[in-house]
C-alpha positions as CSV (number, residue, x, y, z in Angstrom):
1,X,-21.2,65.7,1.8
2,X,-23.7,63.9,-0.6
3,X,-24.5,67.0,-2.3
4,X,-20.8,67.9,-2.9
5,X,-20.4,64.3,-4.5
6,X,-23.6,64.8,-6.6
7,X,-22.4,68.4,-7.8
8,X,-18.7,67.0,-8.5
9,X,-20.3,64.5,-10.5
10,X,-22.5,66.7,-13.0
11,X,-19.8,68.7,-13.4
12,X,-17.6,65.4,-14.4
13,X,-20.7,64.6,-16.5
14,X,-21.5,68.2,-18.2
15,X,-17.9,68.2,-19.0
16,X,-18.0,64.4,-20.8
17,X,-21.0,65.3,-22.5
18,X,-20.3,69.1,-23.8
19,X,-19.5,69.2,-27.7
20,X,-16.8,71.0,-28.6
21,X,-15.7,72.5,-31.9
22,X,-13.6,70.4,-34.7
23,X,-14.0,67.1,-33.0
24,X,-16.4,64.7,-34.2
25,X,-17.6,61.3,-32.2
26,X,-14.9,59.6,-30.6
27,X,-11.9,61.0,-32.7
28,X,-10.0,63.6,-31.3
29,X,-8.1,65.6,-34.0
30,X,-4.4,67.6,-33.7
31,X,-3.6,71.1,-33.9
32,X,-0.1,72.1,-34.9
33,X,2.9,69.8,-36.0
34,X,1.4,66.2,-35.3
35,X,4.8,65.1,-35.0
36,X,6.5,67.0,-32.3
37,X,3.3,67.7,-30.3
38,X,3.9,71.2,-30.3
39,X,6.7,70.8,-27.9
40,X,10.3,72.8,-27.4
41,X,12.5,71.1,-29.6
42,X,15.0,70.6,-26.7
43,X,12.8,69.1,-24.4
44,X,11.8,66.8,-27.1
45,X,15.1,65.9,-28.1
46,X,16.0,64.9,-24.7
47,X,13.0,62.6,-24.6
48,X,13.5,61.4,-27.9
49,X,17.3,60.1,-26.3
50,X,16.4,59.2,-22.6
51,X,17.0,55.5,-22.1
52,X,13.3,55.8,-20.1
53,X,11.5,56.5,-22.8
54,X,13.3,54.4,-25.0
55,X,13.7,51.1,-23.0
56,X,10.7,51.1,-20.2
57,X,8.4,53.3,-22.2
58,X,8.8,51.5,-25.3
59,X,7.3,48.0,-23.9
60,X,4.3,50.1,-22.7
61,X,1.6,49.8,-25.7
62,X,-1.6,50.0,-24.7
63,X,-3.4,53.5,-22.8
64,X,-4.3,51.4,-19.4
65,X,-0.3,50.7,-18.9
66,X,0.7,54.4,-19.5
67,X,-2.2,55.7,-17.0
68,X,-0.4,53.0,-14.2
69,X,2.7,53.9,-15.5
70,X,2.0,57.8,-14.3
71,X,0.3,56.8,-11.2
72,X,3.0,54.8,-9.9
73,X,6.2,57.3,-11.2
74,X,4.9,61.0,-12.0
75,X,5.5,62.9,-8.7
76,X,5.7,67.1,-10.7
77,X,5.2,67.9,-14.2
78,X,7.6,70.3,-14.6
79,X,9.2,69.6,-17.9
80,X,13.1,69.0,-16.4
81,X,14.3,67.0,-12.7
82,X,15.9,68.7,-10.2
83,X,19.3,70.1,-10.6
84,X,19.7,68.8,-13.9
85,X,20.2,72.7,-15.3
86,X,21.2,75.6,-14.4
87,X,19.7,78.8,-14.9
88,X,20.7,80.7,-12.4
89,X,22.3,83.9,-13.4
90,X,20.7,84.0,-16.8
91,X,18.4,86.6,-18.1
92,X,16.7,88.2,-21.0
93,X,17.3,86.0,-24.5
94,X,19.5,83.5,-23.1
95,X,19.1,79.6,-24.0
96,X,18.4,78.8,-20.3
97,X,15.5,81.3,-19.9
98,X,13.8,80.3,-23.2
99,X,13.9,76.6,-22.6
100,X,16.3,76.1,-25.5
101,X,19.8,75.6,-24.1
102,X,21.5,72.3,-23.8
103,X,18.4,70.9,-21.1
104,X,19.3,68.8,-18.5
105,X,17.9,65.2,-17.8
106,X,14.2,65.8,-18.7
107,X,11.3,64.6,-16.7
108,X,9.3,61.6,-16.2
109,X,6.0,63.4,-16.9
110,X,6.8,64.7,-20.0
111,X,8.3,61.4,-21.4
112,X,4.9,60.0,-20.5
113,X,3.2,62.8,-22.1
114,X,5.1,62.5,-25.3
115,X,4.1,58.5,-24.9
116,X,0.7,59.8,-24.7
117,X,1.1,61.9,-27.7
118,X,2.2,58.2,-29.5
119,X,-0.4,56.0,-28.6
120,X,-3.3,59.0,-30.3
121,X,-5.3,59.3,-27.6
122,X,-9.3,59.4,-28.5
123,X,-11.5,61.8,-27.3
124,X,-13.0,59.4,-24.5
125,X,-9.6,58.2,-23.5
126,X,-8.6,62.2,-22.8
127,X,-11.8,62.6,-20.7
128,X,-11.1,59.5,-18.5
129,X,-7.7,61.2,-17.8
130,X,-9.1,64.8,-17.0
131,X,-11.5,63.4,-15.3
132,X,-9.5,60.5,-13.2
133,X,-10.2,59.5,-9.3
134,X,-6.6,57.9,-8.4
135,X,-4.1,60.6,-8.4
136,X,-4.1,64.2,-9.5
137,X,-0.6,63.9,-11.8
138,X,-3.0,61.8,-14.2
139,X,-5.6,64.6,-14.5
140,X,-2.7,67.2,-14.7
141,X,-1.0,65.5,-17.5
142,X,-4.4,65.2,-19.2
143,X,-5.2,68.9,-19.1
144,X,-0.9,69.5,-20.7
145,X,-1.9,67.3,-23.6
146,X,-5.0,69.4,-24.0
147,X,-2.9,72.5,-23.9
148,X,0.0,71.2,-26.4
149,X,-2.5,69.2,-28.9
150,X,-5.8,71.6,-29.5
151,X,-6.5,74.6,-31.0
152,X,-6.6,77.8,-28.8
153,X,-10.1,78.2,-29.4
154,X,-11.3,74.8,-27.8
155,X,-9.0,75.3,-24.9
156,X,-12.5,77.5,-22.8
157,X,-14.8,74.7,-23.7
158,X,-12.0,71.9,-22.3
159,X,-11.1,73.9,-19.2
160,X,-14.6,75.5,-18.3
161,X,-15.7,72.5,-16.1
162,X,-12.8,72.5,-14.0
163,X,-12.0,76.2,-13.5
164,X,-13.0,76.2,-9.7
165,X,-11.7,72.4,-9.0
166,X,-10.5,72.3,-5.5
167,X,-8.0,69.1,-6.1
168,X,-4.5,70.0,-4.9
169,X,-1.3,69.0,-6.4
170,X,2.7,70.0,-6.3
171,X,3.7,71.0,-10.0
172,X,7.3,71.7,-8.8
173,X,10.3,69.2,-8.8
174,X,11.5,68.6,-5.4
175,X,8.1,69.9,-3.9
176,X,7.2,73.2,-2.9
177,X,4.6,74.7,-5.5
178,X,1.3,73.7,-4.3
179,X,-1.7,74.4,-6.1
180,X,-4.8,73.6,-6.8
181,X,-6.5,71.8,-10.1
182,X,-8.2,75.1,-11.1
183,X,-5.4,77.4,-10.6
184,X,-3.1,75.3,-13.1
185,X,-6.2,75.6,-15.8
186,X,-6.1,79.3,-14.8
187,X,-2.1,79.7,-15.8
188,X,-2.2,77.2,-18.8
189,X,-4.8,79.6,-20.3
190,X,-3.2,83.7,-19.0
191,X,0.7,82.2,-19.2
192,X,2.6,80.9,-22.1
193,X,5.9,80.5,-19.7
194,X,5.7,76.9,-17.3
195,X,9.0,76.7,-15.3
196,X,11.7,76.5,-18.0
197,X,9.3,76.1,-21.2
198,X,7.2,77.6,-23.4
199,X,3.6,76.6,-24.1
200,X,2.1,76.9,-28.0
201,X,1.0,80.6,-28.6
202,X,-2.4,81.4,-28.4
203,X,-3.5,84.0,-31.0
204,X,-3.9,87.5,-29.6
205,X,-8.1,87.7,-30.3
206,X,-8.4,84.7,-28.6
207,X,-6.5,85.6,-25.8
208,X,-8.7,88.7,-25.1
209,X,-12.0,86.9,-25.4
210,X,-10.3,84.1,-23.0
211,X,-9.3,86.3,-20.2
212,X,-12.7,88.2,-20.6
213,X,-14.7,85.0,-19.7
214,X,-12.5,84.7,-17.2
215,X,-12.5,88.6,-15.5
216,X,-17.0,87.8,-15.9
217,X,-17.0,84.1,-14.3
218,X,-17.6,84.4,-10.1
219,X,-14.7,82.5,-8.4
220,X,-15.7,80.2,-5.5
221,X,-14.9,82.1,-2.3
222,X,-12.6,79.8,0.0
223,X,-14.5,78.2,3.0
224,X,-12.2,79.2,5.7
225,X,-14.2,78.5,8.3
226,X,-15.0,75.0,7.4
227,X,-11.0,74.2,7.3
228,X,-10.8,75.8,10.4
229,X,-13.1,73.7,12.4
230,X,-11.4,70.1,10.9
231,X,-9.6,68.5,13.5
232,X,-5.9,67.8,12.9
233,X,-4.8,64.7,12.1
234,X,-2.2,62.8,14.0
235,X,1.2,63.2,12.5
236,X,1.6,59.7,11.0
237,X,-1.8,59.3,9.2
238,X,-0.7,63.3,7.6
239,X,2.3,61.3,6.2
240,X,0.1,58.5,5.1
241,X,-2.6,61.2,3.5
242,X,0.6,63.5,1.9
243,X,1.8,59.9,0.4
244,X,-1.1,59.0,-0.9
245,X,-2.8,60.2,-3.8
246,X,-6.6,59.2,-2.8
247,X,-8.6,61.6,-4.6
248,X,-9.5,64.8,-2.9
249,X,-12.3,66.6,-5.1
250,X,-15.2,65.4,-2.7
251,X,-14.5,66.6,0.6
252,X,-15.1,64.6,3.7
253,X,-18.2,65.7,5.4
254,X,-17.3,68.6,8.1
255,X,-19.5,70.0,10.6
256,X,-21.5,73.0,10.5
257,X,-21.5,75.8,12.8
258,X,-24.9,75.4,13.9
259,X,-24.4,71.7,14.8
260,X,-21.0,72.3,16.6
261,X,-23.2,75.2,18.4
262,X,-26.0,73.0,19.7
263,X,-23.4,70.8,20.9
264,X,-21.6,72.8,22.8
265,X,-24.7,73.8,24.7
266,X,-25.7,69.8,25.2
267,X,-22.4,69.6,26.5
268,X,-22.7,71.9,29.0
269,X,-26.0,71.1,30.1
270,X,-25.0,67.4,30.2
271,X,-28.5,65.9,29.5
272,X,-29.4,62.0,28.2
273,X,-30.8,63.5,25.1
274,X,-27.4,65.2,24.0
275,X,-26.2,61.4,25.0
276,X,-28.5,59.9,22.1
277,X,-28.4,62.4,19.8
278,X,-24.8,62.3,19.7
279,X,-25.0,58.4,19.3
280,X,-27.1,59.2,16.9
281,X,-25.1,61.3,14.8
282,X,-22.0,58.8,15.1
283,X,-24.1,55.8,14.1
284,X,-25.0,57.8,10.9
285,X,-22.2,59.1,9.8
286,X,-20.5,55.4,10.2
287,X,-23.4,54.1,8.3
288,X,-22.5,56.3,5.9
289,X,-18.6,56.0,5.7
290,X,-19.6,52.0,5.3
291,X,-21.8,52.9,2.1
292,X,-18.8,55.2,1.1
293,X,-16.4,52.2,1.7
294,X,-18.5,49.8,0.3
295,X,-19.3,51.5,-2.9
296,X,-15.9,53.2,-3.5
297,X,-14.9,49.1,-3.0
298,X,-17.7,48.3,-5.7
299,X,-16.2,50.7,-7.9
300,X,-12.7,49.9,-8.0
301,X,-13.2,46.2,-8.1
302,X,-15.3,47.2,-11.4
303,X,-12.6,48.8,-12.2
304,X,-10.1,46.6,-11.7
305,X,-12.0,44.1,-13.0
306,X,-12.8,46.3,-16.1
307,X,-8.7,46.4,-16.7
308,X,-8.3,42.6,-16.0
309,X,-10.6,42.3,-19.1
310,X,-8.8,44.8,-20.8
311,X,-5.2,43.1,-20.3
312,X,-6.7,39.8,-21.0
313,X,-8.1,40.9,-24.2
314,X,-4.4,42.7,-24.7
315,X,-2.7,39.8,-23.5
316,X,-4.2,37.9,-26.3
317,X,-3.9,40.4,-29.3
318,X,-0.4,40.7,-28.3
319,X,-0.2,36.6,-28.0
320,X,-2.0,36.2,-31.4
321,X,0.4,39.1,-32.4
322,X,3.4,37.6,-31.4
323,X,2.1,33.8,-32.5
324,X,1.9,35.5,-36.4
325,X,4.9,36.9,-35.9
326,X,7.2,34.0,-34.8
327,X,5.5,31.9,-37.1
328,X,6.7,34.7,-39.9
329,X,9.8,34.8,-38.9
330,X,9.9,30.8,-39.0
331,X,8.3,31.2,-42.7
332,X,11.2,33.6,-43.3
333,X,13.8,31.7,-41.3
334,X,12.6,28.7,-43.8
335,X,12.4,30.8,-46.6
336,X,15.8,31.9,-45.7
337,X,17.5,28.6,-45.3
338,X,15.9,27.4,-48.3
339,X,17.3,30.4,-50.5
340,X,20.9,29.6,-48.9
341,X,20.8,26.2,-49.7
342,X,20.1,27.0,-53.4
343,X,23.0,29.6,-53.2
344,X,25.3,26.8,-51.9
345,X,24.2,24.4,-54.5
346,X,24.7,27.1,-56.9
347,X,28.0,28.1,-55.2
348,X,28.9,24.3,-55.7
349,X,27.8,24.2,-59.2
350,X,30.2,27.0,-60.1
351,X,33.0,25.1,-58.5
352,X,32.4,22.0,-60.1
353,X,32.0,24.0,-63.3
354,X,35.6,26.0,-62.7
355,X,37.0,22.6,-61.5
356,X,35.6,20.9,-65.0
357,X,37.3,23.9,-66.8
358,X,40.5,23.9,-65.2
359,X,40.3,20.5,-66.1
360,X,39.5,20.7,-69.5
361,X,42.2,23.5,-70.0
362,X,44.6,21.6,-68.5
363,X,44.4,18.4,-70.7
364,X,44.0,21.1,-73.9
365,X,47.5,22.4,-72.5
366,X,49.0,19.2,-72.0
367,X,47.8,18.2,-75.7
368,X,49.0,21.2,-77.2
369,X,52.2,20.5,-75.5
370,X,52.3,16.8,-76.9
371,X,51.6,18.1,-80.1
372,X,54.2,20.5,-79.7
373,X,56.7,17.8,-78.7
374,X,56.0,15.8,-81.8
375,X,56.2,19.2,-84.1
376,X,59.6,19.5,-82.9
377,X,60.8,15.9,-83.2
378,X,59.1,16.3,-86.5
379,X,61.5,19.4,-87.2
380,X,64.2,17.8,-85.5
381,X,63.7,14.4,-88.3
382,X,63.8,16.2,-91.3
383,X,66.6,18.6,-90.5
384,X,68.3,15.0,-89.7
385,X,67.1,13.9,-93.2
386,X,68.0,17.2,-94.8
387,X,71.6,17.0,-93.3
388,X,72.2,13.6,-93.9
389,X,71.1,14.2,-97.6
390,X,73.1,16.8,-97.7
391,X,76.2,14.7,-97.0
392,X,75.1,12.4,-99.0
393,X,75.5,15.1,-101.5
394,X,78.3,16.5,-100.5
395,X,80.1,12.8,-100.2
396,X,78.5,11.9,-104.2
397,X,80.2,15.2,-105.3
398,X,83.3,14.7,-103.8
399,X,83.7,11.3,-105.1
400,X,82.8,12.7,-108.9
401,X,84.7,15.1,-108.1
402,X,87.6,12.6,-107.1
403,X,86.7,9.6,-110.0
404,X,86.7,12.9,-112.5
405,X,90.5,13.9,-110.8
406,X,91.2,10.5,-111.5
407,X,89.9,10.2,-115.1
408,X,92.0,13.2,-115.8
409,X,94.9,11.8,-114.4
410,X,94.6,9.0,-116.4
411,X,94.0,10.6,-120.1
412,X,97.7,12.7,-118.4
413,X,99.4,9.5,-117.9
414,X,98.1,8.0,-121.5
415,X,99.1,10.6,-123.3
416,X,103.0,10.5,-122.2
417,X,105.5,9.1,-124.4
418,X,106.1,5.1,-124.6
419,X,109.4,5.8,-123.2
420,X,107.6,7.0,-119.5
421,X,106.0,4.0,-119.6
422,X,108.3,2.0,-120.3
423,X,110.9,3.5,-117.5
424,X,107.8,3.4,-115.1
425,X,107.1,-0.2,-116.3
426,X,110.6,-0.6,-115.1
427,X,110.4,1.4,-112.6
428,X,107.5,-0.2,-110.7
429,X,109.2,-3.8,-111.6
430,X,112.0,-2.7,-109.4
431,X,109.6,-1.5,-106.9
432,X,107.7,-4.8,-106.8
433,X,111.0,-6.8,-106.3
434,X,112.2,-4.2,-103.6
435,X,108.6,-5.0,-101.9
436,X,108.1,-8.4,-102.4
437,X,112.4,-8.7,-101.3
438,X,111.2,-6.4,-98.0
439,X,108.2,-8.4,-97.9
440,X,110.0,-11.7,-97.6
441,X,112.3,-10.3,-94.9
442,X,109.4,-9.1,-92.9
443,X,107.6,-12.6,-93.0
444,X,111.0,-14.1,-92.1
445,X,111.1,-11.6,-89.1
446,X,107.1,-12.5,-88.5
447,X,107.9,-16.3,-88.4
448,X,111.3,-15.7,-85.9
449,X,109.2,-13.9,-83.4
450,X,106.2,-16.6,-83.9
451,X,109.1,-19.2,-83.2
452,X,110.5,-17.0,-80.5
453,X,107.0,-16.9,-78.9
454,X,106.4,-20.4,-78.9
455,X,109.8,-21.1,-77.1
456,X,108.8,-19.2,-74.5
457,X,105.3,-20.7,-73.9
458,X,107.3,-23.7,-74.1
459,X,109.8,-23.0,-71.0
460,X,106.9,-21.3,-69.3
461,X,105.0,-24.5,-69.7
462,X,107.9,-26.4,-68.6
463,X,109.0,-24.4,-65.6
464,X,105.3,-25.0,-64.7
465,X,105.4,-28.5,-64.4
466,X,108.4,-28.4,-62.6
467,X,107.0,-26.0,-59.9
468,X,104.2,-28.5,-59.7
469,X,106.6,-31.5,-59.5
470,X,108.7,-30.0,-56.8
471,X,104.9,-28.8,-54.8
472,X,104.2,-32.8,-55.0
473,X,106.8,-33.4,-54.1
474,X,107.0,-31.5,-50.8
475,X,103.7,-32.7,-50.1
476,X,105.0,-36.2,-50.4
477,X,108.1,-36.0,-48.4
478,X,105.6,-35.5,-44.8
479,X,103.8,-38.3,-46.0
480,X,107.0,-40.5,-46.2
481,X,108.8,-39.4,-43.1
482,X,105.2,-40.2,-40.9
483,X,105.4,-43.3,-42.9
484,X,109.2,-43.8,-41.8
485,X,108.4,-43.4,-38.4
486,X,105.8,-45.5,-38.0
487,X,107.9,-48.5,-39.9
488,X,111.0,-47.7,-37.1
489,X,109.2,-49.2,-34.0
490,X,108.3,-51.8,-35.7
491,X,111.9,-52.7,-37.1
492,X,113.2,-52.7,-34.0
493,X,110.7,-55.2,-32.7
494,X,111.9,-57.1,-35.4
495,X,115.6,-56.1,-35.0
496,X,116.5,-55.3,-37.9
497,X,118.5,-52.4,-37.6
């Protein structure tokens, strides 16, 4: 069993340390497109959209996280889940067959390998995956990204090491496809086809010299009789050991033929030395499964201790990370405020400035409109003036027109004969006497109505004072008869009659 380990582990270690060609130190160069990984563009398109890879996968950053992220989730690597397409039926060129139909829901392994692909995995990080102890998935997805990421002619010097590895795995979603580390080196390199994809081509010169080296390399024959001899295990620890994913490259120590031989003879000659030599033999080998325990127990606390370290020293890049960042987005946020506040001021500004306009135009409009008012009243005077002067005018002219009438009327009249004056002379003599004879009579008729008038202010006068004589009188005559009846009583006290 200790040799096994010690072989496993300079095969691990000749692996690690072999150069291979077009990488130098720790920087591990791509081959092909460097931004699809080399990988069917359906397959990556489905990654590209699956809310896993987007959501869960995106708050993974760091190579640690991914590696427990395929330890705790991969369970196949074949590229879609099962069910999610249909192929059945389909053959030669169709979309199905080639891997470039409509794809279904794609798989969790390759959405972690395409998150490998992200995170530009070093050439140390890749040989910690090929070369992992805690499940087989994370070695298998190790060896894909070898096969999608560098060039055909490394592919030998990657593989070589692990050609006859014994570590056995079930490649098929839903279970079924069991095989062994070294067989699925052996198809990556002879196959382009995996399930219902296509790996990158390898060049046709290169594929000869590959499959030579593999036609002239000795396989391991199987050791049959070794797995023949194990003892079964009891039903539920075969679940427990199916579940788990312990690593399985160092067998457990088996017994030999020889030993299992001598035994049988001890047995049936039943002696005290087969007794102690059995003790013997169970006191060392549970000496040695302590040592096993106890430094498999050394290891992973190392380990785990190793990756505490790790996410500490994440932890606090991502804290100092997200510090800067929140105290950028508060510079911004500030920064940001401060430039809206400006813009409101300036907003402000311009409405004070339209107001003051408005303002302005307003009392320019209401003093043009004043100014305006007075224009027409202005207007409105002098056409006054002008009309009134024009009357004026027009009055001045009639009366020279009328005193000139009259003039000429005159010089008429002056240059009649004495006699027309004479009989007017007489005439208007007559007319006085007729006027001052009709003028008499009228102030004769003036002076009878004035004496007409008077007489009737006169009786209207007088009738008034009788009206008021008669009222007193009235008023007086109750006064007299209460007057009269108080004097009776006492005239007939007196007796008088």
């Amino acid at each position: 069993m200790a040799n096994n380990a010690i072989v496993g582990n300079q095969q691990q270690q000749q692996a690690v340390n072999k150069p291979a060609s077009g990488k130098h130190g720790n920087v591990l160069p791509l081959w092909g497109n460097e931004k699809t990984m080399n990988l069917n563009p359906m397959i990556l398109t489905n990654v590209l959209s699956s809310p896993y890879f987007k959501v869960q996968l995106y708050e993974l950053k760091t190579y640690h996280e991914v590696v427990d992220e395929i330890y705790f989730k991969v369970t196949h690597v074949e590229p879609w889940e099962k069910g999610s397409r249909k192929t059945a039926g389909q053959t030669g060129m169709c979309g199905g067959v080639r891997g470039v139909g409509t794809g279904g829901i794609v798989s969790t392994a390759f959405c972690l390998l395409y998150k490998l692909f992200t995170l530009k995995l070093t050439r140390k990080q890749v040989m910690g995956l090929i070369t992992h102890t805690d499940s087989p998935y994370i070695r298998a997805l190790g060896f894909m990204y070898i096969r999608y990421t560098q060039p055909p002619n490394d592919l030998v010097d990657w593989f070589d090491g692990f050609l006859d590895d014994e570590e056995e795995l079930d490649v098929k979603a839903g279970g079924g496809c069991v095989m062994t580390i070294g067989e699925m080196l052996r198809s990556f390199l002879t196959k382009l086809e995996w399930f219902s994809t296509l790996f990158p081509r390898i060049p046709v010169p290169v594929q000869k010299m590959i499959d030579q080296q593999l036609k002239a390399r000795p396989r391991k024959p199987p050791q049959k009789d070794e797995k023949a001899e194990e003892p079964t295990p009891e039903p539920g620890r075969q679940g427990e050991r199916r579940r788990s994913r312990s690593p399985r490259r160092t067998p457990s120590p088996r017994r030999s033929p020889e030993r299992s031989r001598s035994r049988s003879h001890h047995r049936e000659r039943r002696g005290a030395s087969f007794d102690r030599e059995l003790e013997r033999e169970r006191d060392r080998q549970r000496k040695e499964r302590e040592g096993k325990d106890r430094d498999r127990g050394e290891r992973d606390r190392e380990r785990d201790r190793d990756r505490e370290r790790d996410r500490d020293r994440e932890r606090g890049d991502y804290e100092r990370r997200h510090s800067r960042s929140a105290e950028r987005r508060n510079r911004r946020s500030s920064s940001r405020e401060h430039r809206k506040e400006k813009e409101r001021e300036r907003e402000r500004d311009v409405e004070n400035e339209r107001s003051r306009r408005k303002e302005r135009d307003h009392h320019h409009e209401r003093d043009r409109d004043r100014d305006k008012d007075k224009e027409r009243e202005r207007e409105r005077s002098k056409d006054k003036r002008g009309k009134g002067d024009a009357e004026e005018r027009r009055h001045r002219d009639e009366r020279e027109e009328k005193t000139r009438h009259r003039e000429e009327k005159k010089s008429k009249r002056s240059s009649r004969s004495r006699s027309k004056e004479r009989r007017h002379k007489s005439e208007r003599s007559s007319k006085k006497r007729s006027r001052s004879h009709s003028r008499g009579r009228h102030e004769q008729q003036e002076e009878r109505e004035r004496e007409r008038e008077r007489g009737r202010k006169r009786e209207g006068s007088q009738s008034r004072e009788r009206d008021r004589e008669r009222a007193h009188k009235r008023s007086r005559s109750p006064e007299r008869e209460r007057s009269r009846r108080s004097q009776s009583p006492d005239r007939r006290h007196d007796g008088s009659p």
